[in-house]
C-alpha positions as CSV (number, residue, x, y, z in Angstrom):
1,X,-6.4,4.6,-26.3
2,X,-6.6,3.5,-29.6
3,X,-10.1,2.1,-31.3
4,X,-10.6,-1.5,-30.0
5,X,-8.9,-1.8,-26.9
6,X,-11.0,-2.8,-24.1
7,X,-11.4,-0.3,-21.0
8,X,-12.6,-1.4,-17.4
9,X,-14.2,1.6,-15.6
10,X,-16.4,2.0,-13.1
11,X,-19.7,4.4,-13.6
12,X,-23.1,5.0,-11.9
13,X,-22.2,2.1,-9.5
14,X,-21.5,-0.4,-11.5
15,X,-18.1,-1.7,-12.6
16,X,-18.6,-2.1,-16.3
17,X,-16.3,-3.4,-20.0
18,X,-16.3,-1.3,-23.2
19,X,-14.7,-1.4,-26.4
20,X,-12.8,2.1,-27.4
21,X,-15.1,3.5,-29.9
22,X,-18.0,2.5,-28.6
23,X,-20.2,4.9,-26.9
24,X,-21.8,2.3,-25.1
25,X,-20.8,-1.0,-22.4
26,X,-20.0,-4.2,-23.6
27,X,-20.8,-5.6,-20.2
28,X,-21.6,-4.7,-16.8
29,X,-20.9,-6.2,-13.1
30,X,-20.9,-6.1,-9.5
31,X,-17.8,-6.3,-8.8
32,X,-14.3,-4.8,-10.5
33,X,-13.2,-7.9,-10.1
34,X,-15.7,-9.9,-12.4
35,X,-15.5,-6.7,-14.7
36,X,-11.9,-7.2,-14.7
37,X,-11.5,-11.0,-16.1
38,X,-14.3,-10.7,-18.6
39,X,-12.0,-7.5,-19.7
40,X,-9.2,-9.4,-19.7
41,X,-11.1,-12.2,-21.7
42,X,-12.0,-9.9,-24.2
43,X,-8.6,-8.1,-25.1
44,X,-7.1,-11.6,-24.9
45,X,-9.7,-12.2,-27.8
46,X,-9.1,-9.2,-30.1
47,X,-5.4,-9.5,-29.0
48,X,-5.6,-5.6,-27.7
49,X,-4.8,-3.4,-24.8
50,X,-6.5,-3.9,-21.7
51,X,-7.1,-0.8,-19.5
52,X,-7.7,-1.0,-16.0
53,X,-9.6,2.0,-14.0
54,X,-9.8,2.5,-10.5
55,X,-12.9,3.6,-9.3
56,X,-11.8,7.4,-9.3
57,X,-11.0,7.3,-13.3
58,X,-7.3,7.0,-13.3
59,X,-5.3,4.3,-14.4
60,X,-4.7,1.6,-12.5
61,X,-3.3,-1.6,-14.2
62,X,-2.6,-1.6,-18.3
63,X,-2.2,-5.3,-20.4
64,X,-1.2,-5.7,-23.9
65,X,-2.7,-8.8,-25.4
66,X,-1.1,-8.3,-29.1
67,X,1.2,-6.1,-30.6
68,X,2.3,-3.7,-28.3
69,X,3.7,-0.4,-30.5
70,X,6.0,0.4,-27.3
71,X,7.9,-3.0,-27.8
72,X,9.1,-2.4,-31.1
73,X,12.8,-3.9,-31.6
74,X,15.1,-0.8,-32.5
């Protein structure tokens, strides 16, 4: 994933938000659902990717909140 796209991922029992290049959470929650909308809230923001773990590490669910390099007219 490119720097700046946000990742929801789930980690020491907690479901938690971070921006790539960060080695550290934004945010951190109960549930993947809560972790999920302020994701969501924060790639709509920086107008990014939002990537969406399931609790084993593999993705689940991917958003694009901006330009999206895979929808480039050809």
């Amino acid at each position: 994933m490119p720097n700046g796209d946000i990742e929801t991922y789930y980690e020491d029992g907690q479901w938690k938000n971070k921006v790539e290049g960060s080695s550290r959470a934004a945010n951190v929650h109960e549930t993947k659902a809560e972790a999920q909308a302020k994701g969501r809230q924060m790639a709509q923001e920086r107008r990014v990717e939002h990537v969406i773990k399931k609790q084993d590490g593999t993705i689940g669910e991917r958003n694009s909140y901006g330009h999206d390099p895979r929808n480039i007219p050809g």
